[in-house]
N, C-alpha and C positions, 0 to 999 in steps of 0.2 A: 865245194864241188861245183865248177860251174859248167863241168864239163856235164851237156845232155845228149849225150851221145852211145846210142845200146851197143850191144856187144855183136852187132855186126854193122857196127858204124851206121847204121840209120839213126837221122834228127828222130829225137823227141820232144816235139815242139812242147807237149804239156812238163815235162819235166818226171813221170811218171815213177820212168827207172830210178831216176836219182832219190825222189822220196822215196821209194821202196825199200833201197839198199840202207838211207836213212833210218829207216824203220827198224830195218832186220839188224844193221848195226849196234843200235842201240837195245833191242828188246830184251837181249839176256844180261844188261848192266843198271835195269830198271826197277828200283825198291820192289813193284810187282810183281814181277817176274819169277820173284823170292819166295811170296808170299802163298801166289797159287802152284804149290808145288804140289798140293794134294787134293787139285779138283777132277782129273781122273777117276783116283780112289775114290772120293763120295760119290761121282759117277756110277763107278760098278758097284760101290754099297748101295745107291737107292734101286740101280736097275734089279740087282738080287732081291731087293725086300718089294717091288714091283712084280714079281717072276712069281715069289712066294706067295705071295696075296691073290694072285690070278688062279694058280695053282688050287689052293685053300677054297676062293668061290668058286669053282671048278668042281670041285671034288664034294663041299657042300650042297650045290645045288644036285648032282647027279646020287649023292645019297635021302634026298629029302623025296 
């Protein structure tokens, strides 16, 4: 791709647009991409066992 050229024909001297598309082209054919397919889900598992634990000292301390 040597064309750098955005999508309203303005130069891009740095070449920006083109590694980007680069990027995004390639991210979903990448062994990775495969792999972190369930780092969401340990996301809302940690954020709920965070929640619970706030909850829990919460609730501890207002009974003490």
């Amino acid at each position: 791709m040597a064309n750098t050229q955005g999508p309203q024909g303005n130069h891009d001297p740095a070449g920006s647009t083109q590694m980007f598309r680069a990027f995004v082209d390639d991210a979903p054919q990448s062994p990775q991409a495969a792999t972190t397919g369930g780092g969401p889900r340990v996301g809302l598992i940690v954020g709920i066992v965070v929640a619970v634990a706030v909850v829990a000292a919460v609730a501890w301390l207002a009974l003490k």
